[in-house]
C-alpha positions in Angstrom: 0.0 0.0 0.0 1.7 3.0 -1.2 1.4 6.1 1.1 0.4 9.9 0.1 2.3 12.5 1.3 -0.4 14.9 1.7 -1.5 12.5 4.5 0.0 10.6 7.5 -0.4 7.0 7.7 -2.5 7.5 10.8 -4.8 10.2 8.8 -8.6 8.2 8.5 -11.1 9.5 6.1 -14.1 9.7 7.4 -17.3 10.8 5.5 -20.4 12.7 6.9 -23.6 12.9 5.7 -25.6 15.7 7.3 -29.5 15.8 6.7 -30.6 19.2 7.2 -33.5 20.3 8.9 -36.7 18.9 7.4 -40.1 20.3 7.5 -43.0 18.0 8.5 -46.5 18.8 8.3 -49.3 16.3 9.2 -52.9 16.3 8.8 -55.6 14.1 9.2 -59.4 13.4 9.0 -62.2 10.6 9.7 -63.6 9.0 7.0 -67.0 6.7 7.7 -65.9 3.3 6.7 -63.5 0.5 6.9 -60.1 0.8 6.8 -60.1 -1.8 4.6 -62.5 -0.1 1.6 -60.0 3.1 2.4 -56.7 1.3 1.4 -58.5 0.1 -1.8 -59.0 4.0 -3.2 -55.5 4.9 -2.2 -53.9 1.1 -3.5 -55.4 2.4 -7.1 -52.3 4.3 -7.5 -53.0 6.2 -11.1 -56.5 6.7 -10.1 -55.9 9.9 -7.6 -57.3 12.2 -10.3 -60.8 10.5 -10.0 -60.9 11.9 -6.0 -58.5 14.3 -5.8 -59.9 17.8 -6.9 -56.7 19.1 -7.5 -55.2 16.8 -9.7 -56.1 16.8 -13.2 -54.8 13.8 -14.5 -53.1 11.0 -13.5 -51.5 7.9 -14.8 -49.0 4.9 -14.4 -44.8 5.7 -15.6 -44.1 2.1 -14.7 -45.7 -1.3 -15.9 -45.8 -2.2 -11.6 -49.0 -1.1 -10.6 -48.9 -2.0 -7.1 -46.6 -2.1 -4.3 -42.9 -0.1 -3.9 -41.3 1.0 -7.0 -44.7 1.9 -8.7 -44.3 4.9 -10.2 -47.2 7.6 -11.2 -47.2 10.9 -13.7 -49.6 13.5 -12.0 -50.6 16.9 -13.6 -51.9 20.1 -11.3 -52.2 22.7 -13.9 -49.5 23.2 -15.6 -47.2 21.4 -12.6 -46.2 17.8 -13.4 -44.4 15.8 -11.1 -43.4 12.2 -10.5 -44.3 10.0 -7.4 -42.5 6.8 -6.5 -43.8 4.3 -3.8 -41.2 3.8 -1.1 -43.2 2.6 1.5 -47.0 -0.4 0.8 -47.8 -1.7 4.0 -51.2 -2.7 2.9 -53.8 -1.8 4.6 -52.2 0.9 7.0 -49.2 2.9 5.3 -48.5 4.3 1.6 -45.5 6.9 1.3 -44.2 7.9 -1.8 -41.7 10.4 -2.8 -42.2 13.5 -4.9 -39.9 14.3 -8.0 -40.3 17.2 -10.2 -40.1 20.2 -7.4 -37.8 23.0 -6.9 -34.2 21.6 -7.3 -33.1 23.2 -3.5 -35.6 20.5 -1.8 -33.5 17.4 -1.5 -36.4 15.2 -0.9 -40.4 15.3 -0.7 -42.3 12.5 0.4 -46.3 12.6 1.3 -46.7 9.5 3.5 -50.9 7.8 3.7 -51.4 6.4 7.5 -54.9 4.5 8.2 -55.9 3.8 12.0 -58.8 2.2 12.9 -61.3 4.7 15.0 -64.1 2.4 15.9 -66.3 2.0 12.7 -64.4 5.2 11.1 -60.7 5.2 9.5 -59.0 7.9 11.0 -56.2 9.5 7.6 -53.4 11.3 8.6 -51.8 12.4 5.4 -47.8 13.7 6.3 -45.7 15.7 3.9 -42.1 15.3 4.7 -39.8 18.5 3.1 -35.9 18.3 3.1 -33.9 20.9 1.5 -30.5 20.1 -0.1 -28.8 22.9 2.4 -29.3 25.1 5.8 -30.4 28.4 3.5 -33.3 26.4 1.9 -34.7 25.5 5.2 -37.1 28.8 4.7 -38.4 27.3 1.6 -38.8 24.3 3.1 -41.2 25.5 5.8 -42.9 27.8 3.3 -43.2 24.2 0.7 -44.8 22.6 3.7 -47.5 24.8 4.3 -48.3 25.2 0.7 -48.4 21.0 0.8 -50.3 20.8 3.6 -52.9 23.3 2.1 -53.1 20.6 -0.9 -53.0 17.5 1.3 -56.0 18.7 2.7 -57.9 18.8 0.0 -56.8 15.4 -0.8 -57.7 14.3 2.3 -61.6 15.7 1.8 -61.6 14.3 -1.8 -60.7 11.0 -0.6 -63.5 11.1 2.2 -66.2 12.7 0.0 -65.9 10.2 -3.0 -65.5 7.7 -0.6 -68.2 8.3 1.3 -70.3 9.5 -1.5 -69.9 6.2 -3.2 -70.7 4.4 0.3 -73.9 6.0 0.0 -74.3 5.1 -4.0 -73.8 1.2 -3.0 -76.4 1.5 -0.1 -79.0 2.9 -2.2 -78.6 0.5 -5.0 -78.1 -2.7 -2.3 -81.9 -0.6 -1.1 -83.5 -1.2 -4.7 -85.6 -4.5 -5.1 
C-alpha cells in the first residue's frame, strides 16, 4: 500500500452525511368506513385524479401497478411531477416520494397512514420537506404549508368520494 504525502499514515477518512432540517407537516381526517374499503382508493395508485380535486390527471410511468417501485405521472395545472412508492404496507401505510419540485428541496415525500377509530378510518396524510442545504430550510417551511394546504384537499376528496360512493352502493343494495 503505497502512502500519500499529503497524508500521514494514521490520517482516517471519514465521510459525513448531514441531513438538514426537514419540514413535517401532518394532517388528518375521519372518514365513515372500513379501513379496509379506504386502502382500496388509495392502493389504485393512477386513479388519484378520479378523488382528488386538484389533480387533473393522472396515470401509471411504470408497468408495476402495485406495491414499492410503482411509479405515477400527476398533472396540477400546468405542474407535473413524478411519485415513486417507497413505502406499501397494505392496509395501514403508503409513502411515496415527490420528484419534479424546486431543485433546493432534497427530498419530498407525502406519507398515507390508516388507524382504525371504531367503525371510522382515522387519515393522517404527512408531507415530509428536506432541503439540499441550511439556507433552503425557509423554503422548506414555506413548501410545507403550501403542501399541507393541498394534502387537505386530498384528504376531503378522498373522504367525499368515498363516502359518496358508500352511500351510492347502499341505495342501489336498497332497490328491489
Amino acid at each position: 500500500m503505497g502512502s500519500n504525502p499529503a497524508y500521514p499514515t494514521n490520517f482516517y477518512q471519514i465521510n459525513i452525511t448531514i441531513d438538514f432540517v426537514m419540514a413535517k407537516k401532518s394532517t388528518s381526517i375521519i372518514i365513515s368506513t372500513s379501513i379496509k374499503e379506504v386502502w382500496k382508493v388509495l392502493s389504485e395508485f393512477d386513479q388519484i385524479s378520479i378523488w382528488a380535486d386538484n389533480v387533473d390527471h393522472s396515470s401509471f410511468l411504470s408497468e408495476q401497478t402495485e406495491g414499492v417501485g410503482s411509479t405515477r405521472r400527476i398533472q396540477m395545472g400546468s405542474n407535473v411531477v413524478q411519485e415513486t412508492v417507497t413505502i406499501w404496507e397494505e392496509p395501514k401505510t403508503l409513502s411515496y416520494e415527490i420528484v419534479g419540485l424546486p431543485p433546493v428541496i432534497r427530498r419530498i415525500t407525502n406519507t398515507w397512514e390508516l388507524v382504525n377509530d371504531g367503525s371510522d378510518t382515522r387519515v393522517q396524510l404527512t408531507a415530509q420537506i428536506t432541503p439540499v442545504r441550511p439556507p433552503a430550510e425557509i423554503l422548506a417551511k414555506v413548501l410545507s404549508r403550501f403542501f399541507t394546504r393541498i394534502n387537505e384537499k386530498m384528504l376531503t376528496g378522498l373522504k367525499s368520494h368515498i363516502e359518496q360512493t358508500s352511500i351510492k352502493k347502499e341505495k342501489n343494495n336498497a332497490i328491489p
